[in-house]
N, C-alpha and C positions, 0 to 999 in steps of 0.2 A: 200914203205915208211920205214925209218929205224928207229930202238926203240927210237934213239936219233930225228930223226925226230915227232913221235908220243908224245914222254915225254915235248918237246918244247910246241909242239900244244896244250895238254893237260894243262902243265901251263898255257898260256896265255888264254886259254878260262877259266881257274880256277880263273884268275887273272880278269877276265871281268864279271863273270858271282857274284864274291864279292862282287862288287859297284850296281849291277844291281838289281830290283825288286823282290821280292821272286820267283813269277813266272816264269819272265823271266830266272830267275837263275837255277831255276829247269830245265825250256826246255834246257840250256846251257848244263848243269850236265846230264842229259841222254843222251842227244848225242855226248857224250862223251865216252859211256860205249864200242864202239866200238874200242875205241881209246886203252883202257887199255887190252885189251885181248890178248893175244900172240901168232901170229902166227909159231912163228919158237922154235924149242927147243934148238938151239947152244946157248942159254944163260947162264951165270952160274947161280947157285942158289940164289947168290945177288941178281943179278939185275931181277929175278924172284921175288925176294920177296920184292925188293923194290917197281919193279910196283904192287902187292896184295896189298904192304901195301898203296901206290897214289889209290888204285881202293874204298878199303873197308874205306879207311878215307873218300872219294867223297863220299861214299854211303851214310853213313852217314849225309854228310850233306844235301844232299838229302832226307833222310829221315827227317829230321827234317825241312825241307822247307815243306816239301808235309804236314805234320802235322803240320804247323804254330807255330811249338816250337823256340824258340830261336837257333841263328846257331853264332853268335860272338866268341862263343870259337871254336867253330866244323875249322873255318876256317883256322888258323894259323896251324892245326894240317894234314889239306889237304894240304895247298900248302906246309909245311915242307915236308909231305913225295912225294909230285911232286916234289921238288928241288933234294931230294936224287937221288928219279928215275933219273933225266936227268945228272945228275951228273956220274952215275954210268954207264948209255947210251953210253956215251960222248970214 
């Protein structure tokens, strides 16, 4: 699977698991974590940092799903830096 493949996927579960259940959203958002890890090191330092910053914004809102805090603002700031990532992918 290539990074621009993974960063796709990752939006659109990012984008699914928004409208979805708290819970639900949560199982979406962990099984996801495999998606942001990188296997290959030919990438440059961008789009290295673009996928941390799609991984630790998810985290996030993940954490604040598992603790029933509010996540309305968490989200726009997930999928912006999944847009970066797939953009940078590309």
């Amino acid at each position: 699977m290539t990074e621009s493949d993974k960063a796709r996927e990752v939006f659109a579960a990012l984008k699914s698991a928004e409208g979805a259940a708290p819970e639900s959203a949560l199982q979406t958002l962990n099984g996801l974590m495999g998606l942001v890890r990188s296997e290959s090191f030919d990438h440059s330092l961008e789009l290295d940092e673009a996928r941390a910053a799609a991984f630790l914004s998810i985290c996030e809102v993940g954490k604040a799903l598992h603790r029933g805090q509010p996540v309305d603002a968490l989200w726009p700031a997930a999928v912006s830096a999944t847009e970066r990532w797939m953009a940078l992918a590309r």
